[in-house]
C-alpha positions, 0 to 999 in steps of 0.5 A: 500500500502507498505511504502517507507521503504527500509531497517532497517538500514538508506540508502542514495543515491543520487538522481541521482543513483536513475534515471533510476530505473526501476518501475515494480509491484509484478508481475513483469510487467514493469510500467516505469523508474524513470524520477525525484525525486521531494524534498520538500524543507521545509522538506527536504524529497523526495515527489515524483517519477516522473515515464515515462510510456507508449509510444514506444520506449520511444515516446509518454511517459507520466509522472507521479508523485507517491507519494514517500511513495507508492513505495518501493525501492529494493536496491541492484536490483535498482528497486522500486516496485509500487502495481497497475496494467498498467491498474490503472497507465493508469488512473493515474493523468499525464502530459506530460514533456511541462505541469507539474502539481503544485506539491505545490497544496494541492488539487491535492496532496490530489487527488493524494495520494488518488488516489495511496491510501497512506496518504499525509506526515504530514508538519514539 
């Protein structure tokens, strides 16, 4: 899967510019919009993207935390790009916005990044 580089030259944004984004794949399919960035505040570094997907008309959406580093940020369009079909994101790991997951877990970051196919950061 692509790394979360976004440029050659360092880019900073503030988080909240980046809410909203939409988050489509190669094939241009629709796959949600940024709902939050989750920062680990140890490293300082964003761990995830928390995306909305699925749902009509914005009911019945589910959430779901992408590991930064499997998304790819376009950022003069504002759109990141995840490499996984509807069909995969559908069998995502998600949770609905009453019943977040522990994102300090280690055994479901591990499931997770495994599952989006990237290697957790290394702590530090």
């Amino acid at each position: 899967m692509a790394s979360t580089t976004v440029e050659t030259q360092p880019i900073v944004l503030t988080a909240s510019s980046l809410k909203g984004c939409a988050v489509k794949n190669h094939h241009g399919d629709e796959l949600g919009k940024v709902e939050e960035l989750m920062v680990d505040l140890t490293t300082g570094r964003v761990g995830y993207c928390v995306i909305s997907f699925g749902g009509v008309l914005g009911i019945g959406n589910k959430l779901y935390a992408v590991p930064f580093k499997a998304m790819k940020l376009n950022v003069p369009d504002r759109i990141f790009r995840l490499e996984i079909t509807k069909a995969k994101l559908a069998e995502a790991p998600g949770f609905d916005k009453d019943t977040w997951p522990d994102m300090v877990d280690t055994t479901w970051g591990t499931r997770l990044h495994g599952f989006y196919g990237v290697e957790p950061e290394p702590k530090g």
